[in-house]
C-alpha positions in Angstrom: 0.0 0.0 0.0 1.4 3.1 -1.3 2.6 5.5 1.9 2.5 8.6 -0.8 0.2 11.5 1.1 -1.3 14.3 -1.3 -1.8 18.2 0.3 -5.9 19.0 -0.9 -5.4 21.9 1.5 -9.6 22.5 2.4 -9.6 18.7 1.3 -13.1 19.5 -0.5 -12.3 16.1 -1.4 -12.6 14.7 2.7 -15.6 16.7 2.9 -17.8 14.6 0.2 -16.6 11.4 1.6 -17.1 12.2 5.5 -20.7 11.2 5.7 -20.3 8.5 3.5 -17.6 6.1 5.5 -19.2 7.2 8.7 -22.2 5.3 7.5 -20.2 2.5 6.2 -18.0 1.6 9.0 -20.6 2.0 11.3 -22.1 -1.5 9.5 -18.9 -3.3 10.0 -18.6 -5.4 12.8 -17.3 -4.3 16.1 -14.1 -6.2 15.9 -12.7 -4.3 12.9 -14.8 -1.0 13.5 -12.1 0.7 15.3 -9.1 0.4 12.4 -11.7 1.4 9.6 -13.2 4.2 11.8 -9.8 5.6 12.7 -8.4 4.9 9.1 -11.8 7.4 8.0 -10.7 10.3 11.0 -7.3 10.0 11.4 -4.9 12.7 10.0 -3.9 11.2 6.8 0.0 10.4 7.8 -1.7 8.5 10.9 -4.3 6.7 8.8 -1.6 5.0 6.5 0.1 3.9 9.7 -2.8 2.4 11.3 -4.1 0.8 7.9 -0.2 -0.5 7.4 -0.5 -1.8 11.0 -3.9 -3.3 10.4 -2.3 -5.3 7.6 0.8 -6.4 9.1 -1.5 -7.9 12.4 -4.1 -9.8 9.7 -7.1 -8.1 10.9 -9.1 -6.9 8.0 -9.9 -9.5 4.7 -8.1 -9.3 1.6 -11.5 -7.6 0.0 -11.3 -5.2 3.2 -7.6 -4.4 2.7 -8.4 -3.2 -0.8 -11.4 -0.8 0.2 -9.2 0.8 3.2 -6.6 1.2 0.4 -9.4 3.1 -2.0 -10.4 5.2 0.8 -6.9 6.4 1.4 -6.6 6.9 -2.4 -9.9 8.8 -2.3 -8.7 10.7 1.0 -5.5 12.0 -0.6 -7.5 12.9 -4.0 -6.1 10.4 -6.2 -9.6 9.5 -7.4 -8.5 7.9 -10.9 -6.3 5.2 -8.6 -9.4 4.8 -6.2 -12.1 4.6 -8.9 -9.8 1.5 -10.5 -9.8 -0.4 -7.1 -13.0 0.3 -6.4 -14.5 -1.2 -9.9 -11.7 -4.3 -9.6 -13.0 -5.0 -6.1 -16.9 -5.0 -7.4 -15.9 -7.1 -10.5 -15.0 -9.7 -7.5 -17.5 -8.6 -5.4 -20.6 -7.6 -6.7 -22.4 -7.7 -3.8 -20.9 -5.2 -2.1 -22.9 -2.3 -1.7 -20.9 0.2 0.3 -18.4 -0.2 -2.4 -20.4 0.4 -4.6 -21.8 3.4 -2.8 -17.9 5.0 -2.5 -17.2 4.3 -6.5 -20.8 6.6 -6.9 -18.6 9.2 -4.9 -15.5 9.0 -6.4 -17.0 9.1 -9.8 -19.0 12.1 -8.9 -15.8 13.9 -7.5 -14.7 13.3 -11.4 -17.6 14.8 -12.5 -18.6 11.7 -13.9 -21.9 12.7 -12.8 -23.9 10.2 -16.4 -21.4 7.3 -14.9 -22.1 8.0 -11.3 -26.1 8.1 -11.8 -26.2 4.7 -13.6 -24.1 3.1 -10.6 -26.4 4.9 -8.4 -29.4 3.4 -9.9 -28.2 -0.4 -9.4 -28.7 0.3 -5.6 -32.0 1.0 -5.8 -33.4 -2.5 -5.4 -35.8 -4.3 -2.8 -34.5 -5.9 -0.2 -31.5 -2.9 -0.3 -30.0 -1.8 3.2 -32.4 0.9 4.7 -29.8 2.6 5.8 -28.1 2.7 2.2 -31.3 3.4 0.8 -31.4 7.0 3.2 -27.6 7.6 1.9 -28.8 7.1 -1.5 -31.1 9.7 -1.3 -29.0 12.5 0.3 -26.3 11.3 -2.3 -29.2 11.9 -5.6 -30.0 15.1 -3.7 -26.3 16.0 -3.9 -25.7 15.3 -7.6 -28.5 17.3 -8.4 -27.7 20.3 -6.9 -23.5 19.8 -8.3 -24.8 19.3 -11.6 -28.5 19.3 -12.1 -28.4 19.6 -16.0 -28.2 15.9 -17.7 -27.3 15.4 -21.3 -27.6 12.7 -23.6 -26.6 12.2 -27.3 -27.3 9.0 -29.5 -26.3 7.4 -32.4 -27.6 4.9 -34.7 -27.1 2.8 -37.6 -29.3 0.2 -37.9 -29.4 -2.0 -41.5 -32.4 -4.0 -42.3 -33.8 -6.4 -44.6 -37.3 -4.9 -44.3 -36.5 -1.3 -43.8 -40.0 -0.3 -44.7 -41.9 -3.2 -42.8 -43.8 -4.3 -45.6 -45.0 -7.5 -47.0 -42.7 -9.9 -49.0 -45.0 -11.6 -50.6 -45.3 -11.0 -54.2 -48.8 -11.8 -54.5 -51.9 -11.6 -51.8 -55.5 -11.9 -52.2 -58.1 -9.6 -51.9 -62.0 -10.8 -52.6 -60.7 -14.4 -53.5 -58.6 -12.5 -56.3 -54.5 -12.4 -56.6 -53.5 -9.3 -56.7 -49.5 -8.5 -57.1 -47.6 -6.3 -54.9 -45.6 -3.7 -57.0 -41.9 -2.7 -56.3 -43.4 0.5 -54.5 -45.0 -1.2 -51.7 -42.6 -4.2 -51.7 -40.6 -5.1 -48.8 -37.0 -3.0 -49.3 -33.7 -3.5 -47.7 -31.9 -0.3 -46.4 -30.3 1.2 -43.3 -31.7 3.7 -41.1 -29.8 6.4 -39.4 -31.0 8.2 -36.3 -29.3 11.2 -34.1 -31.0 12.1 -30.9 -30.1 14.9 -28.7 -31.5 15.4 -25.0 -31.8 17.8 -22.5 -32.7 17.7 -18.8 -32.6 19.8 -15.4 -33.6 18.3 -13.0 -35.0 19.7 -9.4 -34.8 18.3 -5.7 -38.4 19.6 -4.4 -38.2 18.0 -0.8 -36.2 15.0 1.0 -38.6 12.5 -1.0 -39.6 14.5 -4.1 -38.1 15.5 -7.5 -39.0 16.8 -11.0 -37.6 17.1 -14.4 -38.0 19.5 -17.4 -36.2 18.8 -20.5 -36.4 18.3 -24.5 -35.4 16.3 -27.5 -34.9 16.5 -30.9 -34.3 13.0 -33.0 -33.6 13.3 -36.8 -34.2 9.1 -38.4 -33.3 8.5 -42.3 -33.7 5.7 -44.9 -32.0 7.3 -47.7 -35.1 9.2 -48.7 -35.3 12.9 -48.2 -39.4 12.3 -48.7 -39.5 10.1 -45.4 -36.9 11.8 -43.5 -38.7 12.0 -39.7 -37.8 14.9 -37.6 -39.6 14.8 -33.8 -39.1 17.9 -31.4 -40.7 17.1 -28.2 -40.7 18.5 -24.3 -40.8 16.1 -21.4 -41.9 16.7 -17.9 -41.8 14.4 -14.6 -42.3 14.3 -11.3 -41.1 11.5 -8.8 -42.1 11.1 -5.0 -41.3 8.1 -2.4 -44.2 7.3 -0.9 -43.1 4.9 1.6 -39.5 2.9 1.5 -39.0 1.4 -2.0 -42.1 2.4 -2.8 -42.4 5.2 -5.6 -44.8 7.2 -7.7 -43.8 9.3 -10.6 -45.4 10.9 -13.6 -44.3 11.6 -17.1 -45.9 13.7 -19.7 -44.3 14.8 -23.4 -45.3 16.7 -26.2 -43.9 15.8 -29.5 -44.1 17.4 -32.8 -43.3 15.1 -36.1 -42.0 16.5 -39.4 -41.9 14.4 -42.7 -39.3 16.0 -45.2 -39.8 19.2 -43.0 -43.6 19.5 -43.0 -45.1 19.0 -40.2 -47.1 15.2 -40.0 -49.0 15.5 -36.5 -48.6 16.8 -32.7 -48.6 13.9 -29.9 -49.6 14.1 -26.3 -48.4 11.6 -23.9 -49.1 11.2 -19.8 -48.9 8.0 -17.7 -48.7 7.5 -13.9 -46.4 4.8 -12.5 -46.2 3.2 -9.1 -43.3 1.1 -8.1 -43.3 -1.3 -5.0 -41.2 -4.3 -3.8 -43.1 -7.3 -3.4 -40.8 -9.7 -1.9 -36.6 -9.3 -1.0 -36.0 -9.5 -4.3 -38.8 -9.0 -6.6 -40.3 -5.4 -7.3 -43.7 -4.3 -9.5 -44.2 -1.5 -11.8 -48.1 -1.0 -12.8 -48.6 1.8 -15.2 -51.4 3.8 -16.9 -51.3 6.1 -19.4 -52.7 8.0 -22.4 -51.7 9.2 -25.8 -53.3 11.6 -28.2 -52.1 12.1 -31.8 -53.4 15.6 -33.6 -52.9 14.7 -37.7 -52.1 17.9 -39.8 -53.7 16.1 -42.7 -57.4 16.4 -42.8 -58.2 13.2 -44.5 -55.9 11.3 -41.9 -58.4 11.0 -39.0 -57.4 11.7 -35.3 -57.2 9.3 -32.8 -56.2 8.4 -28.7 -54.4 5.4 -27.4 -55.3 4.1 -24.1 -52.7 1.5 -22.6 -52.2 -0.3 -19.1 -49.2 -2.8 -18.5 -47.7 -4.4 -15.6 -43.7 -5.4 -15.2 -42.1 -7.5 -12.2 -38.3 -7.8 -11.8 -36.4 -10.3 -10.1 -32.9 -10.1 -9.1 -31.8 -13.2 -8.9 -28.1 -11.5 -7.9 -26.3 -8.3 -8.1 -24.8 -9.3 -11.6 -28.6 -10.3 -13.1 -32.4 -8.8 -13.9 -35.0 -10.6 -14.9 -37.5 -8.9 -16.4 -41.7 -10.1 -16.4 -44.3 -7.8 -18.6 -47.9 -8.0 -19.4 -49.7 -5.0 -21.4 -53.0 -3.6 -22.6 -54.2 -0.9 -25.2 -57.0 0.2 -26.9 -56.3 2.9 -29.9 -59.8 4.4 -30.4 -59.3 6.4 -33.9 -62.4 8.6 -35.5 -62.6 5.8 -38.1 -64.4 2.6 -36.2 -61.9 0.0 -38.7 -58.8 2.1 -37.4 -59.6 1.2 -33.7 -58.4 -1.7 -32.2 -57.8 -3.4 -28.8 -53.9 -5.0 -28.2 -52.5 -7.1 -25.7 -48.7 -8.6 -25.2 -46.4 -10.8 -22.6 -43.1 -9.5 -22.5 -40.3 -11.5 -20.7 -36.8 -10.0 -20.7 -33.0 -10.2 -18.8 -30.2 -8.0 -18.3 -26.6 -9.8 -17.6 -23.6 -8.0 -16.3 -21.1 -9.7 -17.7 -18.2 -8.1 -15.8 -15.8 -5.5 -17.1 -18.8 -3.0 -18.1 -20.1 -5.5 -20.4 -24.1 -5.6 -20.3 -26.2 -8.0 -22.0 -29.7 -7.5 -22.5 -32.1 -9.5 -24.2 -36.0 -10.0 -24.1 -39.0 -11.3 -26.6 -42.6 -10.2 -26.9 -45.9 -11.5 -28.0 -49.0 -10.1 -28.6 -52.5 -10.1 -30.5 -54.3 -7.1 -32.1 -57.9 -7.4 -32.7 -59.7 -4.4 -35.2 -63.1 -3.5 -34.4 -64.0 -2.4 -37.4 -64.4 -4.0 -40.8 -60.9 -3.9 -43.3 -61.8 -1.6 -46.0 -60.8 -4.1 -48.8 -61.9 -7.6 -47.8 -64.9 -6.4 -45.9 -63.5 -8.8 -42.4 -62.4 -7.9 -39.3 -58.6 -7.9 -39.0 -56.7 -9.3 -36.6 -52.9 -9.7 -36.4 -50.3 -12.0 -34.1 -46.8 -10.4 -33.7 -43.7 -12.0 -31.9 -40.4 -9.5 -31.5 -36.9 -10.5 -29.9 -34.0 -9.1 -29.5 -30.9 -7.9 -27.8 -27.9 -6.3 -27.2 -24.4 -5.7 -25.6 -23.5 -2.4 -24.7 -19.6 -2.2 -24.1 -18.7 0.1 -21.5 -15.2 -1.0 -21.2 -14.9 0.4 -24.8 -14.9 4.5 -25.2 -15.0 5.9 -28.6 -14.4 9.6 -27.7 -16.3 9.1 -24.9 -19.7 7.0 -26.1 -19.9 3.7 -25.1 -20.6 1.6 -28.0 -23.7 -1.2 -28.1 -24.7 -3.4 -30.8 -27.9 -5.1 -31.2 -30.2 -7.7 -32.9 -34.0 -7.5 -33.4 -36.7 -9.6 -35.7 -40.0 -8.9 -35.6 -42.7 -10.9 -37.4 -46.4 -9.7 -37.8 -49.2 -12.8 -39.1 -52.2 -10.8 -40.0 -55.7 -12.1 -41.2 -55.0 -10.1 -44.2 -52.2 -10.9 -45.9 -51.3 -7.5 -47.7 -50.6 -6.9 -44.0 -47.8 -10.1 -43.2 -44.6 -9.2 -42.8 -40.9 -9.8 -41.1 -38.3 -7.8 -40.7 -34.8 -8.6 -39.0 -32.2 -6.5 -38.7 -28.8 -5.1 -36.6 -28.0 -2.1 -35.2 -24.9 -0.4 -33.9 -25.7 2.6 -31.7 -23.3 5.7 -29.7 -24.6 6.9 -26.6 -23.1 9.4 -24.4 -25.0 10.5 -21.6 -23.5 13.5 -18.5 
């Protein structure tokens, strides 16, 4: 363990941590509480010694020796050196919370605020340590007052044998009759390309309640200036604890769409969440929700979207998510055979697969039943749809400073009417930077 002492002179540094490893040696137990405490509130020079002496007698763990070593690091502002222990020690150790907890710290320190929020968030968990949970809070708090703005930029390039979603046959029937599907409406390869830019200030309203104000532009392109989509939208939220682990929080946006840069239609979207453990380590989500979509075009009738889905996640351990979804809509247009009720079963899992390395995978299947009769075959439609997919995001890997992720999706849609059937499968490679 290095002996090497660094002069912070205030030691603003000492001042974020204080707090912290009160809290965290305070849940050690009693036999080792008095080297970690006095390591924490010693004078620096005296902390080594003790920590050296600590060592030499064989009183801490080998995982313990390396966290008092990160906290001197830390203590003496070499936060680069601490931060690597810190992550090493967790890539062992994933259980370790309080670790966890300083790396959140160090990180911040950094300003690393995009880093330190996602570390944050993998706290947050039923069955967590109540008292963690309260430092969790006063540390949010404090990262939203040291840097309450949050930005996000995206990335994407995302190639496709059905960039257009549209059938492949070459030939359906319509009244008993073939009818041939021209080159226009065919079932085209491509690849998109999307850019998205976010942002979002957040505000600390109380001890158990924030909000959020921010906007968006995203730009997607095929190749074709006539279908080039431009959205501009503003986003609003609100989040309160009602009781520990136990949350509510609203969202509403409003999004305008431009095709080839004249305007398509205005969406409105709210929903309500409510988040509760169930058991240690299982947690529900139940949300409701709304959307409205205005149509510029007078011929292209308006129409509201009324959904409802449920999601449980298990944690099996620190390292895995397991992800269990159910979901109803109704999209009542003007037009009675525009309207139809929906319902899917999602089932999905995230995997940390060590070195910033996240997996995430997950499949969906669902019906959709029209009310009204299809215009051309005079029958009620109804379509089956099945998506999967996944993808790794590498955040070992920094491309002037996005992490990179690359994905997989195919979708396939059976409908009653044919003109309707289609698959699509495709990759993606996105760039996302968020701070």
């Amino acid at each position: 363990m290095t002996s090497k002492v660094v002069s912070l002179g205030k030691d603003k540094v000492l001042a974020w941590f204080a707090p912290l490893l009160l809290a965290v040696f305070a849940t050690v137990v009693q036999a080792q509480s008095d080297i970690l405490v006095r390591v924490q509130t010693l004078p620096v020079q005296d902390a080594y010694a003790a920590a050296q002496e600590a060592v030499a007698s064989g009183e801490l763990t080998g995982a313990e020796r390396r966290f008092v070593h990160a906290v001197l690091l830390a203590r003496t502002g070499q936060l680069a050196q601490a931060e690597t222990e810190l992550r090493s020690l967790l890539q062992q150790h994933p259980e370790l919370d309080k670790v966890r907890y300083l790396l959140v710290q160090v990180m911040a320190q950094q300003g690393k605020y995009g880093r330190a929020r996602l570390q944050l968030t993998r706290l947050m968990r039923p069955g967590a340590d109540p008292e963690l949970l309260q430092l969790y809070r006063q540390l949010d708090r404090q990262l939203v007052a040291d840097n309450p703005w949050r930005f996000t930029y995206v990335f994407a390039l995302e190639p496709t044998n059905n960039i257009n979603r549209a059938t492949d046959k070459q030939v359906v029937e319509i009244f008993g009759l073939p009818f041939e599907i021209d080159n226009a409406t065919a079932a085209r390869r491509g690849v998109r390309t999307s850019l998205q830019f976010g942002a979002q200030r957040r505000f600390a309203l109380s001890d158990r309640t924030s909000a959020a104000l921010g906007g968006f532009a995203s730009f997607v392109s095929d190749g074709e200036k006539t279908r080039d989509n431009l959205e501009l939208g503003l986003t609003a939220a609100l989040s309160t604890e009602l009781a520990q682990n136990t949350t509510l929080s609203a969202n509403l946006s409003l999004m305008r769409s431009f095709m080839a840069r004249n305007p398509q239609f205005d969406r409105r979207l709210g929903s309500v969440t409510l988040h509760f453990p169930v058991t240690a380590k299982i947690s529900q989500a139940v949300t409701i929700g709304q959307s409205y979509t205005d149509y510029e075009h007078p011929l292209i009738k308006d129409g509201a979207t009324r959904f409802v889905s449920t999601q449980f996640l298990l944690r099996p351990s620190q390292t895995r998510l397991l992800r269990f979804g159910a979901s109803l809509s109704q999209a009542r247009a003007q037009r009675l055979r525009d309207q139809y009720d929906s319902g899917s079963l999602s089932f999905g899992i995230s995997q940390n697969l060590g070195k910033q390395i996240l997996l995430d995978a997950g499949m969906t299947l669902g019906r959709r039943k029209f009310l009204g009769p299809n215009p051309l075959t005079g029958q009620r439609q109804k379509d089956s749809f099945r998506v999967f997919e996944g993808d790794v995001t590498f955040g070992n890997l920094q491309l002037w400073g996005f992490a990179p992720k690359l994905g997989v999706r195919y979708e396939q849609v059976d409908s009653s009417f044919s003109a309707k059937s289609f698959d699509t499968f495709g990759a993606s490679f996105t760039l996302t930077r968020q701070f």
